[in-house]
C-alpha atoms as an extended CHARMM CRD file, in Angstrom:
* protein
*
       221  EXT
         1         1  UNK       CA             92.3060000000      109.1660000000       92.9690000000  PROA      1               0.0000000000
         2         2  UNK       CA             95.9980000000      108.1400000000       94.1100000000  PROA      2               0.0000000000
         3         3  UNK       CA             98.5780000000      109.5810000000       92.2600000000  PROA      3               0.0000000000
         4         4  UNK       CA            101.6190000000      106.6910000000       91.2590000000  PROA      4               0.0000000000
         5         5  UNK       CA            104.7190000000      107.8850000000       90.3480000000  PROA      5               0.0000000000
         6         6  UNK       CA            106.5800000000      105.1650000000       87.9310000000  PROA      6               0.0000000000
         7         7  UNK       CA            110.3930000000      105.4610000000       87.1920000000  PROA      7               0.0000000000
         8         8  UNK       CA            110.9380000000      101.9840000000       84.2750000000  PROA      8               0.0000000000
         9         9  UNK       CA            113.0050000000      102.8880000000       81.8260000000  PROA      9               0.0000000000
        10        10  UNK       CA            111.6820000000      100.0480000000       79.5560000000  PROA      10              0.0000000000
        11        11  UNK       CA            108.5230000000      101.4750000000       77.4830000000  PROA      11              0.0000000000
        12        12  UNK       CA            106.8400000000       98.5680000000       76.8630000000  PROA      12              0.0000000000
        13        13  UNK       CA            106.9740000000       97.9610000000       80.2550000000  PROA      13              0.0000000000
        14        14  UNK       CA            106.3330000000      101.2100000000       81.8200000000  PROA      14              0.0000000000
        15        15  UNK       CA            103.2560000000      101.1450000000       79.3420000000  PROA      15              0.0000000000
        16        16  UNK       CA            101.7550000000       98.0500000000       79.9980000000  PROA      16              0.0000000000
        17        17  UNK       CA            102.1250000000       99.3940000000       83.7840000000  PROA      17              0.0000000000
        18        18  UNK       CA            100.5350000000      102.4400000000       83.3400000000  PROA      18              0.0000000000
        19        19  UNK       CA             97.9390000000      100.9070000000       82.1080000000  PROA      19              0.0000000000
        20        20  UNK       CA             97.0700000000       98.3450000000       84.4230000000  PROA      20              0.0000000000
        21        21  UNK       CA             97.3600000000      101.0150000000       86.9170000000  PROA      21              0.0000000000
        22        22  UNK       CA             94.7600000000      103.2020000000       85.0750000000  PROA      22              0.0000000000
        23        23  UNK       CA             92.5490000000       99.7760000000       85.0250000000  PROA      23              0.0000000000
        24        24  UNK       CA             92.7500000000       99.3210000000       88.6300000000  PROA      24              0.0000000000
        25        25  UNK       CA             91.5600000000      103.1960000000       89.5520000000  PROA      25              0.0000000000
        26        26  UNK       CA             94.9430000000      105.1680000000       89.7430000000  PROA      26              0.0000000000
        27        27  UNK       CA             96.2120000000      108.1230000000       87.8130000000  PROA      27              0.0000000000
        28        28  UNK       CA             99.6370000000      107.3160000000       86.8580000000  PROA      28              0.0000000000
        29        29  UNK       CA            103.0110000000      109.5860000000       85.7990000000  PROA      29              0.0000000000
        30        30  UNK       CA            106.3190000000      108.4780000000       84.8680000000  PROA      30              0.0000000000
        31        31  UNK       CA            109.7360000000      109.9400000000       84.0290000000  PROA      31              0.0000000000
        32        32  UNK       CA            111.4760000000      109.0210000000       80.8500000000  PROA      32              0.0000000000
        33        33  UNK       CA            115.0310000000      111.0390000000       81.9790000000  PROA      33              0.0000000000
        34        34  UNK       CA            116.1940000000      109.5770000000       85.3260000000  PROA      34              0.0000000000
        35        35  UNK       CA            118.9860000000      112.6620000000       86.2480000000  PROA      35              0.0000000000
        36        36  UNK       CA            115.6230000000      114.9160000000       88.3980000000  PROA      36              0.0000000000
        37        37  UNK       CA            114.0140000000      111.8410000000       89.6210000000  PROA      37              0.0000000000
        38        38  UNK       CA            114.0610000000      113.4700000000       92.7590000000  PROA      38              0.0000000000
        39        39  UNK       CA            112.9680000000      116.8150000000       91.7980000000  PROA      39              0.0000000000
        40        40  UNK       CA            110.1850000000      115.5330000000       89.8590000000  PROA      40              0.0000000000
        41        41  UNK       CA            108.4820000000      113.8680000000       92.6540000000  PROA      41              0.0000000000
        42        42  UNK       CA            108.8640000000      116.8330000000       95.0080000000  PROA      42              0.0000000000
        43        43  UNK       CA            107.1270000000      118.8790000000       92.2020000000  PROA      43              0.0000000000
        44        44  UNK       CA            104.7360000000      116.7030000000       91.3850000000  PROA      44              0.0000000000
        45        45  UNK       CA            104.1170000000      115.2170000000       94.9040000000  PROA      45              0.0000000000
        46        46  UNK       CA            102.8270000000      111.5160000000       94.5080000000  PROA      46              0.0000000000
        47        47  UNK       CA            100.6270000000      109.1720000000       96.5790000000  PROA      47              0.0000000000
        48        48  UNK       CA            103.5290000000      106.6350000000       96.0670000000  PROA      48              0.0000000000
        49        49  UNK       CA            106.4400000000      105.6320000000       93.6570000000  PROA      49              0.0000000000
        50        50  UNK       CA            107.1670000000      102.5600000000       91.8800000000  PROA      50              0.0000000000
        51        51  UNK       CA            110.9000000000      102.0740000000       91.1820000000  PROA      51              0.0000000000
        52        52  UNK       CA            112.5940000000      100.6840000000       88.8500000000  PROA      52              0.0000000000
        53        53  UNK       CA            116.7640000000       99.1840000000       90.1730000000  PROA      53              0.0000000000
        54        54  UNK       CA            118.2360000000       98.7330000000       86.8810000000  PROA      54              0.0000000000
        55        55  UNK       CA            117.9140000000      102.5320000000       85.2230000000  PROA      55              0.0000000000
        56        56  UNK       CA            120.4980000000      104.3890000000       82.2320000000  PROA      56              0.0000000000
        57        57  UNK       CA            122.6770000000      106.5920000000       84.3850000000  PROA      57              0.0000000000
        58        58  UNK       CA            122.0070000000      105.6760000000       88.0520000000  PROA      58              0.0000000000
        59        59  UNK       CA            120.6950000000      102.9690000000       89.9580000000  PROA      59              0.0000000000
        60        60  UNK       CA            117.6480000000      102.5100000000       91.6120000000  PROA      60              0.0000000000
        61        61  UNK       CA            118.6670000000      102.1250000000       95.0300000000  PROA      61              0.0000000000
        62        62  UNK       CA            120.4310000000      105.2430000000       95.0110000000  PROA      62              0.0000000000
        63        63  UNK       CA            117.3350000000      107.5000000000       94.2640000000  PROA      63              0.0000000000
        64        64  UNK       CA            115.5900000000      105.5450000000       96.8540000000  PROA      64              0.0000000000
        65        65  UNK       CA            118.0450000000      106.6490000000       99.2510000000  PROA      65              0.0000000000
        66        66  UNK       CA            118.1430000000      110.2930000000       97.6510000000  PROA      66              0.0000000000
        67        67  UNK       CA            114.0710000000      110.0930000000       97.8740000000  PROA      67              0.0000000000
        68        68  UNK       CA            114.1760000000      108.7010000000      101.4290000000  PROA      68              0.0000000000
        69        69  UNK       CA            116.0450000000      111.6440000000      102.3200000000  PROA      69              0.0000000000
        70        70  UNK       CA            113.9640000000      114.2070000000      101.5890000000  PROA      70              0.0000000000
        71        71  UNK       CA            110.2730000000      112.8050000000      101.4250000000  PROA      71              0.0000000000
        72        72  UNK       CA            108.3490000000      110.2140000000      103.3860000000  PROA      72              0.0000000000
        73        73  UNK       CA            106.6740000000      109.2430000000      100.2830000000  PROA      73              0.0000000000
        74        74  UNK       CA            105.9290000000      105.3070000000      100.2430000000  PROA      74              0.0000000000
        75        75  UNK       CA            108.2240000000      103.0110000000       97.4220000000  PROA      75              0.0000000000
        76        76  UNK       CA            107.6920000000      100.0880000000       95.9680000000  PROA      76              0.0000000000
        77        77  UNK       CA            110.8040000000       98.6700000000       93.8840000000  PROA      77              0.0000000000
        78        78  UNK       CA            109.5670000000       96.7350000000       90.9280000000  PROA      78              0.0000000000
        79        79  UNK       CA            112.8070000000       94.6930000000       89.6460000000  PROA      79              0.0000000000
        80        80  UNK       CA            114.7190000000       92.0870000000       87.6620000000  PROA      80              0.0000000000
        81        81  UNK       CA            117.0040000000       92.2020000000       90.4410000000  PROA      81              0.0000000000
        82        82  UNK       CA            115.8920000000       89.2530000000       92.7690000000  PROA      82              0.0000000000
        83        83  UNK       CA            119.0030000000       88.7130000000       94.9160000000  PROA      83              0.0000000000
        84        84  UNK       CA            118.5300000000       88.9070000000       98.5360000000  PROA      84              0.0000000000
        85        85  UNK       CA            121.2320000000       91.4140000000       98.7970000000  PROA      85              0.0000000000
        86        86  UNK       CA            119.0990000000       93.4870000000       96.0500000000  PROA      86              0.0000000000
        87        87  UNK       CA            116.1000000000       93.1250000000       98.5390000000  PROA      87              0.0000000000
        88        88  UNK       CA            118.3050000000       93.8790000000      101.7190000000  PROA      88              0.0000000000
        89        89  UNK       CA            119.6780000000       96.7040000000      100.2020000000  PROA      89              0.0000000000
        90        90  UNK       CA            116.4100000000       98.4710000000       98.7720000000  PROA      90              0.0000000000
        91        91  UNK       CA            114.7050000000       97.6990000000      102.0690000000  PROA      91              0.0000000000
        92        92  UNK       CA            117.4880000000       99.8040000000      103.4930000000  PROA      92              0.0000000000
        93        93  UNK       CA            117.8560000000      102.2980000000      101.3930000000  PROA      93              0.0000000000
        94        94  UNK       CA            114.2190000000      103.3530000000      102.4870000000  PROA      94              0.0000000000
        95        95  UNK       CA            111.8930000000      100.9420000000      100.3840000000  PROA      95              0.0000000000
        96        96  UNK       CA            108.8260000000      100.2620000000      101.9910000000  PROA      96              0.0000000000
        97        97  UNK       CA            108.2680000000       96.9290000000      100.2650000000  PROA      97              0.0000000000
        98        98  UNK       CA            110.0350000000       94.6380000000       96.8840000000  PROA      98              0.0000000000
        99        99  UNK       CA            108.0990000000       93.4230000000       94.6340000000  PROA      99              0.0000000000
       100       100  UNK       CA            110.4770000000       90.8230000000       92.2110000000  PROA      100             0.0000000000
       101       101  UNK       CA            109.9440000000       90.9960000000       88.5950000000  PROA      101             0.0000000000
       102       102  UNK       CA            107.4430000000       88.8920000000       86.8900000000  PROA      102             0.0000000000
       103       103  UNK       CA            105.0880000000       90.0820000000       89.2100000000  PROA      103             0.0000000000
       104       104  UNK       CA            101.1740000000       89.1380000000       89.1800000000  PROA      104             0.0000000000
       105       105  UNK       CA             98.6580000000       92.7210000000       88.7200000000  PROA      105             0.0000000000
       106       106  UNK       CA             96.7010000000       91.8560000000       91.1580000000  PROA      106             0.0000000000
       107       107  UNK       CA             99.3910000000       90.9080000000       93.6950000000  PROA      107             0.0000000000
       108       108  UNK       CA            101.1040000000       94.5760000000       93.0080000000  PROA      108             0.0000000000
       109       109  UNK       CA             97.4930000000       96.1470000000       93.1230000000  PROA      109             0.0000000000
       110       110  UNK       CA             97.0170000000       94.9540000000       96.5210000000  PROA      110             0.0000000000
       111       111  UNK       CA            100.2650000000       95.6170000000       97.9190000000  PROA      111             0.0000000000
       112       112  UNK       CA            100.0790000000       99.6220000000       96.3220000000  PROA      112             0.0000000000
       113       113  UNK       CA             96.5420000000       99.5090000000       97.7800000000  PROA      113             0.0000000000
       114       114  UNK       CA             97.8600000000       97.7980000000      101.4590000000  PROA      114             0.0000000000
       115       115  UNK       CA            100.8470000000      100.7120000000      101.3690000000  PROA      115             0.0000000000
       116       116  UNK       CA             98.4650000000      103.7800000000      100.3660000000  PROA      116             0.0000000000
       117       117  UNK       CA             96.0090000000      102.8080000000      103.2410000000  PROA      117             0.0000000000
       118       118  UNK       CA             99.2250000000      102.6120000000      105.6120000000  PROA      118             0.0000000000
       119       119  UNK       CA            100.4970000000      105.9730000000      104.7340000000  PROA      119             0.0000000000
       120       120  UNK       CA             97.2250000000      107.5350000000      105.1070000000  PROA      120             0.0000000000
       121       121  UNK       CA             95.6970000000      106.0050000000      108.3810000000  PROA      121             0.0000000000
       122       122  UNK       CA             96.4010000000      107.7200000000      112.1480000000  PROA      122             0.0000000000
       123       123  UNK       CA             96.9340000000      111.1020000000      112.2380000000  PROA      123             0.0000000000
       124       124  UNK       CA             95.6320000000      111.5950000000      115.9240000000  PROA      124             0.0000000000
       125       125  UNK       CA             98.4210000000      111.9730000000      118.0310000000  PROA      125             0.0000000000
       126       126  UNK       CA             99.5540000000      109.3000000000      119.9020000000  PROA      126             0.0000000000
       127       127  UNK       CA            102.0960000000      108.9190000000      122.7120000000  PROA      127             0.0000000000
       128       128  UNK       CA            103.2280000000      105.6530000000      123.9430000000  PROA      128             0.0000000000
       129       129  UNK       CA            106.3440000000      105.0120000000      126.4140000000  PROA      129             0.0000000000
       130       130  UNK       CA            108.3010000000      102.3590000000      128.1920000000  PROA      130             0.0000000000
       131       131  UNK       CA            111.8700000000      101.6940000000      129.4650000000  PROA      131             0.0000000000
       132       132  UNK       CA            113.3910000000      105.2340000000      129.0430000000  PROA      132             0.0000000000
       133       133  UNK       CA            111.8850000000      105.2510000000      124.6360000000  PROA      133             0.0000000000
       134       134  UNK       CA            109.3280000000      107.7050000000      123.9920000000  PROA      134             0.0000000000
       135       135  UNK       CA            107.2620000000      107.3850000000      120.6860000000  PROA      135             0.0000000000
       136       136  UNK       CA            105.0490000000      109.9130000000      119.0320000000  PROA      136             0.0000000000
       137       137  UNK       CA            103.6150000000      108.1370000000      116.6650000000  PROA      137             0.0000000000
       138       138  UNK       CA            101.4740000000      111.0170000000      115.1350000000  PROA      138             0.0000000000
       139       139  UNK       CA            105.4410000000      112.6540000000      114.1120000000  PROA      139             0.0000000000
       140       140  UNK       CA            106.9560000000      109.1190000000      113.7390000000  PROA      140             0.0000000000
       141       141  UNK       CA            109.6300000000      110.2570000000      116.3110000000  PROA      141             0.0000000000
       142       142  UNK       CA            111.1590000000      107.8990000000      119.0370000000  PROA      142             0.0000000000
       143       143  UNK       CA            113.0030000000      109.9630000000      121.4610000000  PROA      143             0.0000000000
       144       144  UNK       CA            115.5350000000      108.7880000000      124.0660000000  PROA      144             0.0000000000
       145       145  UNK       CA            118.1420000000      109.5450000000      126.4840000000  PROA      145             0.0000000000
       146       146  UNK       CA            120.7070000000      109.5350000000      123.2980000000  PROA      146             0.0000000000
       147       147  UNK       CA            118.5920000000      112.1580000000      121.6460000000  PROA      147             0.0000000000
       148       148  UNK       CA            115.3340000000      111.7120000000      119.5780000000  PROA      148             0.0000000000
       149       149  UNK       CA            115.2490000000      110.4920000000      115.2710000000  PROA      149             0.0000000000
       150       150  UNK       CA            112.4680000000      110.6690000000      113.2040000000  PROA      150             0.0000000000
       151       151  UNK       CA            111.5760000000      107.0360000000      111.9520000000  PROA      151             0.0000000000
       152       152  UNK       CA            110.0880000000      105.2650000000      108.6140000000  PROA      152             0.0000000000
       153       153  UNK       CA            106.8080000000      104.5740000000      108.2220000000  PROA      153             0.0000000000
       154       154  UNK       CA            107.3650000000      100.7360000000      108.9330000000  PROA      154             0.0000000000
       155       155  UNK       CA            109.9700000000      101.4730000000      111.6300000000  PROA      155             0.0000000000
       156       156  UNK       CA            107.2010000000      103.4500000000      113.3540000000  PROA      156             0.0000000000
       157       157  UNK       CA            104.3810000000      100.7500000000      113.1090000000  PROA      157             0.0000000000
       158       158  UNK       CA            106.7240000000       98.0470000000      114.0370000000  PROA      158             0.0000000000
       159       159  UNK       CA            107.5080000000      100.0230000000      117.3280000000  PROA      159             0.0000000000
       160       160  UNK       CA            104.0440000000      101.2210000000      118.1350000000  PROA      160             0.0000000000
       161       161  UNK       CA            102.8670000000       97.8820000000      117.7070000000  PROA      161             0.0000000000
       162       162  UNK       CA            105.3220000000       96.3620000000      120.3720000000  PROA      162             0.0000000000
       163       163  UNK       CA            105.4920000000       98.9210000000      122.8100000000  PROA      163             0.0000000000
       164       164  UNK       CA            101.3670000000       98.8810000000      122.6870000000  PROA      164             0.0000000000
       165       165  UNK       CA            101.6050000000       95.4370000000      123.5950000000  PROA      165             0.0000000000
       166       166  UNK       CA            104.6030000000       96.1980000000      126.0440000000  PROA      166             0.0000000000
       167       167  UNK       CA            106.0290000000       92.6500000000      127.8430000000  PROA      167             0.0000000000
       168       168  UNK       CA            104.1140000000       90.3610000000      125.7110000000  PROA      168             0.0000000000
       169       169  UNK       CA            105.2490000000       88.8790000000      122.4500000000  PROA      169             0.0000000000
       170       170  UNK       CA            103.9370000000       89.9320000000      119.1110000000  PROA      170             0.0000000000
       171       171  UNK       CA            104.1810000000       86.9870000000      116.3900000000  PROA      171             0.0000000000
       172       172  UNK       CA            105.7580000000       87.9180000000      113.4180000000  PROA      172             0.0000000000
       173       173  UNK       CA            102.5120000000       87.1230000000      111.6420000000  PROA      173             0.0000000000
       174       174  UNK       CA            100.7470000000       89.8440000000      113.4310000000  PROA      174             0.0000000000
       175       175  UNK       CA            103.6990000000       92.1310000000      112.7740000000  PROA      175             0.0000000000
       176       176  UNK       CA            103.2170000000       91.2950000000      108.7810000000  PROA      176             0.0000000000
       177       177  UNK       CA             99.6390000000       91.4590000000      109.0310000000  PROA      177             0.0000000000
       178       178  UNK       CA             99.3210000000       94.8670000000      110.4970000000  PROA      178             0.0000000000
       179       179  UNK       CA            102.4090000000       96.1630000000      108.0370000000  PROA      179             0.0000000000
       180       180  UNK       CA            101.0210000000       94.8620000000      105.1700000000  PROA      180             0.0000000000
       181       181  UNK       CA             97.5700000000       93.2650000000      105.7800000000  PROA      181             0.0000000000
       182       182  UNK       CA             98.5630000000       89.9710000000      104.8880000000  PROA      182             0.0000000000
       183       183  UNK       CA            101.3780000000       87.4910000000      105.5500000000  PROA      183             0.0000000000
       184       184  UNK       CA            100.4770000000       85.6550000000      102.5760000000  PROA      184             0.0000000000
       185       185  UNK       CA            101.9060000000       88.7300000000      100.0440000000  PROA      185             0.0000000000
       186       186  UNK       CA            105.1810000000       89.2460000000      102.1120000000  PROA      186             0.0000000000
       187       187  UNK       CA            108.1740000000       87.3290000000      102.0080000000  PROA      187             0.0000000000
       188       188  UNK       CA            109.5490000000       86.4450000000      105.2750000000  PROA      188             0.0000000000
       189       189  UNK       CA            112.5650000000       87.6170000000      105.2120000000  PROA      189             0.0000000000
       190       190  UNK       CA            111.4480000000       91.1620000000      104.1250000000  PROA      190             0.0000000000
       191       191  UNK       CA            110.1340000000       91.7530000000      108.3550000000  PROA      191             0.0000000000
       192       192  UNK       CA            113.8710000000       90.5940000000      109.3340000000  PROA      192             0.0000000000
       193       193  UNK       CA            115.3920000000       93.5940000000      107.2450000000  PROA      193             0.0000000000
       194       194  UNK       CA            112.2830000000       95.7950000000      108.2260000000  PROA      194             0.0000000000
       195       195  UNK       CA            113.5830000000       94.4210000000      112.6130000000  PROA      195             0.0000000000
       196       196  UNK       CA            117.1040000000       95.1450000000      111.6010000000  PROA      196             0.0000000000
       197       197  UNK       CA            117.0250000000       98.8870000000      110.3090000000  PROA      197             0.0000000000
       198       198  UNK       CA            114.5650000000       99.3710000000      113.2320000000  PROA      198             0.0000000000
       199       199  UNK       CA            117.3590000000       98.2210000000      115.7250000000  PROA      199             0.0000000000
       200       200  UNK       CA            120.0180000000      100.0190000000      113.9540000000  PROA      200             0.0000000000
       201       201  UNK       CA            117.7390000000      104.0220000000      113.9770000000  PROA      201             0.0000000000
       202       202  UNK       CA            117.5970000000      102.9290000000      117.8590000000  PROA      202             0.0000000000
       203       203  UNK       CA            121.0140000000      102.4080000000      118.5350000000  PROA      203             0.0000000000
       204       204  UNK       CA            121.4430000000      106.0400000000      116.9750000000  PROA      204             0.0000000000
       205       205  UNK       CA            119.6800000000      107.7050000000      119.9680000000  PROA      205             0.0000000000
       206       206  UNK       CA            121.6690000000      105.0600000000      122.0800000000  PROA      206             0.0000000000
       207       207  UNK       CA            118.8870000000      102.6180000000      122.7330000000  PROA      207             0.0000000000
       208       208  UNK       CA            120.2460000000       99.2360000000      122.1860000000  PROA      208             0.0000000000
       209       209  UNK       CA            118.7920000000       95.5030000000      123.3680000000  PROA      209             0.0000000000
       210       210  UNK       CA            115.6720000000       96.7410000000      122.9050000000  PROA      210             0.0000000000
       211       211  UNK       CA            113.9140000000       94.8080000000      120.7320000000  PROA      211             0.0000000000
       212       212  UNK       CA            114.3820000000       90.9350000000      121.9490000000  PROA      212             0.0000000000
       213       213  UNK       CA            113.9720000000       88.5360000000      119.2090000000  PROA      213             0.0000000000
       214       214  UNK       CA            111.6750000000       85.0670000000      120.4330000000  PROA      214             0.0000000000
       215       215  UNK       CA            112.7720000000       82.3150000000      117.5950000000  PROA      215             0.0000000000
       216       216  UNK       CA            110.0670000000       81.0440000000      116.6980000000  PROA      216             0.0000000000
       217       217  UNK       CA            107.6570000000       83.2370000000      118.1630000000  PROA      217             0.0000000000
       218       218  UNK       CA            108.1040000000       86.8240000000      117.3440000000  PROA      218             0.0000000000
       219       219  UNK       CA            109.6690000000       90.2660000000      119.4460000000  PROA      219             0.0000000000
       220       220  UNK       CA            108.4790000000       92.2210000000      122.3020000000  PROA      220             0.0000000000
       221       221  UNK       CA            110.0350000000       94.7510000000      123.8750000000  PROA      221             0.0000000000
C-alpha cells in the first residue's frame, strides 16, 4: 500500500482528502505544523507528497524546493493558486506535476497512480549516449564534458526518451504520454516548463543547443 504524504492546512479539506485517498487504496499521513515539513517526510519516508502552496508560516513552493533538495520523492501541488506563474514556479521548484484546485478524485487518483508507477519502474541500468551527453538512466545522471548533474525524475525520462530515439522527432504527445500516461490529464503547457528546466540542468554541465524544439511537431536531439 503507497504511503501519501499530505501537507493542507485546511481540515475540512485535508479530511475529505484523506479520505478519498483511503477509498481509493492508499494509506495516508498529514502534518498539521508546517515548520519540519521536511523532516517529517525524511522520517517518515513517503511513496509521494501532496502539497499544499498557500500554508500559515511558509509557502508551498519553498518546501518543494527544500524537499527537492534533499529527496527524490515525487510531488504533486494541490492549490488555489492557478496562475501560470504559480504552475511555472512549482514545476521549478521540483514539482513533478500541478493539479489546480477544484480538482475531480478520480482525475487526482490517476495522476498519484500515473506518478507512483513512474517513480517505481526501471531500475536496470541503462546507458545511452550521443553527441558528447552520457545518460545513466538507472542513477538519473547526465554527464558531459562540463561535468556530470544528477537529474529529476521527468528531466531523466524526457532525455532518455529522446536520445533513445536519437535524430528523429518525438511528438510532444508521446513525450506526455510516456511522462504521464495520458495527454488528456496534462496541460500543455506543463511539458514546456518540464523542456525548459531540462535545458537549463544541461547548460550546467555546459551542454547547450541540445534539445531542438520542432513547432508543431515535438524535440529530438
Amino acid at each position: 500500500m503507497s504511503l501519501i504524504y499530505v501537507v493542507e492546512d485546511d481540515a475540512a479539506i485535508r479530511g475529505e482528502l484523506v479520505q478519498a485517498l483511503e477509498r481509493n487504496g492508499f494509506e495516508a499521513v498529514w502534518c498539521e505544523a508546517f515548520d519540519h515539513v521536511v523532516e517529517d517526510v525524511q522520517e517518515r519516508n513517503p511513496d509521494l507528497v501532496l502539497l499544499d502552496l498557500t500554508l500559515p508560516g511558509t509557502d508551498g513552493q519553498f518546501l518543494c524546493r527544500e524537499l527537492r533538495a534533499v529527496s527524490e520523492v515525487p510531488i504533486i501541488v494541490l492549490t488555489s493558486r492557478v496562475t501560470e506563474i504559480d504552475e511555472v514556479m512549482s514545476m521549478t521548484m521540483g514539482a513533478d506535476d500541478f493539479i489546480p484546485k477544484p480538482y475531480s478524485t478520480r482525475v487526482l487518483v490517476a495522476r498519484i497512480q500515473a506518478l507512483l508507477r513512474r517513480a517505481a519502474g526501471g531500475a536496470e541500468r541503462t546507458v545511452l549516449e550521443h553527441k558528447g551527453v552520457t545518460l545513466d538512466v538507472s542513477r538519473s545522471i547526465a554527464q558531459a564534458a562540463g561535468g556530470q548533474i544528477e537529474l529529476t525524475k521527468n528531466e531523466m525520462r524526457i532525455l532518455g526518451l529522446l536520445m533513445a530515439h536519437a535524430g528523429t522527432i518525438v511528438s510532444r504527445e508521446e513525450i506526455m504520454r510516456d511522462l504521464w500516461d495520458s495527454d488528456a490529464f496534462v496541460d500543455d503547457n506543463t511539458l514546456t516548463v518540464n523542456i525548459n528546466r531540462l535545458r537549463a540542468t544541461l547548460a550546467k554541465i555546459g551542454v547547450s543547443d541540445y534539445l531542438t524544439t520542432h513547432r508543431g511537431r515535438g524535440y529530438s536531439v
